[in-house]
C-alpha positions in Angstrom: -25.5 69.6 -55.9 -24.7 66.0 -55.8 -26.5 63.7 -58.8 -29.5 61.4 -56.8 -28.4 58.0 -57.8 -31.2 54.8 -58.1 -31.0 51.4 -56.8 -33.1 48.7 -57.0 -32.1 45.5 -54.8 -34.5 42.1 -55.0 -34.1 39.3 -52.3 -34.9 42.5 -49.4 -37.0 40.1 -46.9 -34.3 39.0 -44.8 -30.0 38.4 -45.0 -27.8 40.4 -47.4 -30.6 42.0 -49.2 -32.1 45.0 -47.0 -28.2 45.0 -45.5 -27.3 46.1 -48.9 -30.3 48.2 -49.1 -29.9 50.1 -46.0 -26.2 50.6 -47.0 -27.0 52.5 -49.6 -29.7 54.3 -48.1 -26.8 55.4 -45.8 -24.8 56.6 -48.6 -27.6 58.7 -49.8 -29.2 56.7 -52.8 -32.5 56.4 -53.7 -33.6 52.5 -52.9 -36.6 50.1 -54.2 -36.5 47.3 -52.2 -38.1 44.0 -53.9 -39.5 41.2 -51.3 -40.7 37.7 -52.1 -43.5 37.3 -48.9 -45.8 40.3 -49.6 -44.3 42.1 -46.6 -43.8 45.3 -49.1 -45.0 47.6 -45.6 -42.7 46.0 -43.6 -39.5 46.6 -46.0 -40.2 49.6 -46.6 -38.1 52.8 -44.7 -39.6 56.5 -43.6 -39.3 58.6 -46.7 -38.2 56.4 -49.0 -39.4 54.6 -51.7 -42.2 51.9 -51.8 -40.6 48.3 -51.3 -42.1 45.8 -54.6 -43.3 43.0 -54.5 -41.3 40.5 -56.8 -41.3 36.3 -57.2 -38.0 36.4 -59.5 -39.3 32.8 -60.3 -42.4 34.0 -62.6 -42.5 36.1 -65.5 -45.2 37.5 -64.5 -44.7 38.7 -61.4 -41.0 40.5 -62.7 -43.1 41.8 -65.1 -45.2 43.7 -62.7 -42.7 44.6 -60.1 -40.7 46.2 -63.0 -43.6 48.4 -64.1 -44.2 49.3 -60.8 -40.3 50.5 -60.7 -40.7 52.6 -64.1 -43.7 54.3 -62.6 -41.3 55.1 -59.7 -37.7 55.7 -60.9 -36.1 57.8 -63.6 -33.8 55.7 -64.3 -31.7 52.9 -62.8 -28.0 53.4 -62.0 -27.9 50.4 -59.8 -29.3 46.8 -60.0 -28.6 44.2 -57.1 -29.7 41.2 -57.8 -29.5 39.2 -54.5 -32.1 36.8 -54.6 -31.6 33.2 -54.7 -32.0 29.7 -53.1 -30.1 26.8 -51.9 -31.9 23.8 -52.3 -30.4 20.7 -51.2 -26.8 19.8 -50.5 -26.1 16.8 -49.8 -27.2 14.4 -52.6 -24.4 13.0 -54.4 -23.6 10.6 -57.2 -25.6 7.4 -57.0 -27.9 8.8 -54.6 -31.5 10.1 -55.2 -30.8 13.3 -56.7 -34.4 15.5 -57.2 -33.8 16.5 -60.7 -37.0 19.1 -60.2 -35.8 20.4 -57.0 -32.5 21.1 -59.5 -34.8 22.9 -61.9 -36.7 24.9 -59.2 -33.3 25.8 -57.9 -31.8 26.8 -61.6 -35.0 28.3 -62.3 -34.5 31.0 -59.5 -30.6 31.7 -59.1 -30.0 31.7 -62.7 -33.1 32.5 -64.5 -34.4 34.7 -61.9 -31.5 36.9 -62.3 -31.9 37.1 -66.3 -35.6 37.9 -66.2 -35.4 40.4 -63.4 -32.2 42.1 -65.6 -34.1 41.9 -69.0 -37.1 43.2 -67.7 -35.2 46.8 -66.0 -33.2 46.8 -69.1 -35.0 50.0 -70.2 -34.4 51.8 -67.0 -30.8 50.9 -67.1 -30.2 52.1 -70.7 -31.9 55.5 -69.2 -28.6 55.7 -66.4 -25.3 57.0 -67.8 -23.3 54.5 -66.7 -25.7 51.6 -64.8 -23.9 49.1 -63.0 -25.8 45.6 -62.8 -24.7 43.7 -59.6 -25.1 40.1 -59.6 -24.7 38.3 -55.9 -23.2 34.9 -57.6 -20.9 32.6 -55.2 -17.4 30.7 -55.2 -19.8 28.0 -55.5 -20.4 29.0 -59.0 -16.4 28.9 -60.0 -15.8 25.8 -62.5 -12.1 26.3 -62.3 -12.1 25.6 -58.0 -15.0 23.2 -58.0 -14.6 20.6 -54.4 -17.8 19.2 -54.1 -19.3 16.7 -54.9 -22.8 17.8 -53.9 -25.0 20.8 -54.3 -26.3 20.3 -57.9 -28.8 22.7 -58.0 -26.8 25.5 -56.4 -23.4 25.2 -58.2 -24.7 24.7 -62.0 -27.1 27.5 -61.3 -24.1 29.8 -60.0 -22.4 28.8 -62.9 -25.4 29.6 -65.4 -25.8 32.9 -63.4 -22.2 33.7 -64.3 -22.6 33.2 -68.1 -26.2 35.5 -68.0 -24.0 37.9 -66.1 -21.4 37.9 -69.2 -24.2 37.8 -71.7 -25.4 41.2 -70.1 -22.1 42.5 -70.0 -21.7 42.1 -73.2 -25.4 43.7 -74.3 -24.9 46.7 -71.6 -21.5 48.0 -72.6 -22.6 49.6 -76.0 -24.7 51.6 -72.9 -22.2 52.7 -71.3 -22.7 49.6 -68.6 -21.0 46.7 -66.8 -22.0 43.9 -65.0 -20.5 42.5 -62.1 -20.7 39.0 -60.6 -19.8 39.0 -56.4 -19.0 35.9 -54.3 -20.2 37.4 -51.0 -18.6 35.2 -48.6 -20.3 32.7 -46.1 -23.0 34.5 -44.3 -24.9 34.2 -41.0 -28.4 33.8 -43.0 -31.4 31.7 -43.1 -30.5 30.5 -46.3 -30.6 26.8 -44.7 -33.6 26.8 -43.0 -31.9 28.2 -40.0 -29.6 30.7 -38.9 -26.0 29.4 -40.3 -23.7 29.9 -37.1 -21.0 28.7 -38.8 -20.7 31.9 -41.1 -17.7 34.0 -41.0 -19.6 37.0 -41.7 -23.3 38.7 -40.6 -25.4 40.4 -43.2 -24.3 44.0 -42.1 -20.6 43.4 -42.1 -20.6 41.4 -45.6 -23.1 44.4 -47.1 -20.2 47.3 -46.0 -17.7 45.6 -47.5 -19.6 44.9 -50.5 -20.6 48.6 -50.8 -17.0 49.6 -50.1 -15.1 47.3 -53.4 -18.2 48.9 -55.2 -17.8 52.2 -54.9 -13.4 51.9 -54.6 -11.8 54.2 -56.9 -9.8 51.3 -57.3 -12.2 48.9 -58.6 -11.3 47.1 -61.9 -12.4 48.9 -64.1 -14.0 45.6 -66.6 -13.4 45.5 -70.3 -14.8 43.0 -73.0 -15.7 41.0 -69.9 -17.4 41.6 -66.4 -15.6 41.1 -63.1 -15.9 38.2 -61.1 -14.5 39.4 -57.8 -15.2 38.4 -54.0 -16.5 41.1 -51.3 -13.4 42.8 -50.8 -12.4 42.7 -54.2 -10.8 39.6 -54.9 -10.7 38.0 -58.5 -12.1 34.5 -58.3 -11.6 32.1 -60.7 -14.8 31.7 -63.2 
């Protein structure tokens, strides 16, 4: 009899996140689904787990969601952590730049991610080998940095890197890895809008996501995590 295995996925009101979530629903794992809006009913699926309500941009409201998911889970083999902002992109040197729009960016896409990994910490260390994926970007790379905009969103990619390293480096005595995932340019309301300029939707960028996850030949990350695009690809941190 197979092992039941246990995600938890934040950022599941709309995009990549429930993709991800119904993936591996699909592949038979147990999922908590965390959503921003309140709209815990509406994510949730038929027989499976309650969805969570989760603001990854208070420590209070991680707090909670991550009792709520002890009270529910075992243990935690899997953590997504897919939630994040954009915040604006188009300011550039010279220009008006919103330093606090910065910080309300920073604050979710690269604190967000610690808080929500600190708090489940305990429910990780309870999985044999927990696996603690971080949705980053080629956004966040220093090494192929091109623009000259997009403060909020490239710093905090970059910050969400280096918390993603940090955690590495605290998980592994565990018998854990972290792993940071440029998911490619998707068709999501990120913008305000739907992007119709992405290459991929939601679904598509979620299976192929799923599929370099679970490769038998996946990297297999030593002293430091992987940093590694949908299908695979080492990017350049």
């Amino acid at each position: 009899m197979t092992e039941a295995k246990y995600a938890l996925v934040t950022g599941c009101d709309h995009g990549l996140g429930p993709a991800l979530a119904d993936g591996l629903e699909v592949l038979g794992w147990s999922v908590v689904r965390c959503v921003l809006d309140g709209q815990e009913k509406a994510a949730e699926r038929d027989g499976g787990l309650p969805a969570l309500r989760m603001d990854i941009s208070r420590d209070d409201s991680v707090r909670s969601a991550a009792a709520q998911a002890s009270a529910l889970l075992p243990r935690l083999d899997l953590l997504v952590n897919n939630a994040g902002i954009l915040g604006d992109m188009e300011k550039t040197l010279g220009e008006d730049i919103d330093t606090q729009e910065i910080l309300r960016v920073f604050n979710v896409n690269a604190l967000g991610t610690l808080r929500v990994t600190n708090a489940l910490t305990p429910l990780l260390k309870k999985s044999q080998a927990p696996v603690v994926l971080n949705i980053s970007s080629e956004a966040g790379s220093i090494g192929t940095c091109w623009r000259q905009g997009w403060w909020g969103y490239c710093m905090s990619k970059a910050a969400n890197n280096m918390q993603g390293a940090i955690a590495h480096n605290a998980l592994m005595p565990f018998g854990g890895r972290v792993i940071q995932m440029h998911p490619g340019h998707m068709a999501t309301y990120m913008r305000g809008h739907l992007d119709e300029t992405a290459r991929f939707l939601p679904a598509e960028a979620a299976g192929r996501i799923l599929r370099t996850l679970f490769s038998p030949d996946l990297k297999v990350a030593g002293e430091h995590p992987l940093f590694i695009d949908l299908d695979g690809k080492e990017m350049a941190w």
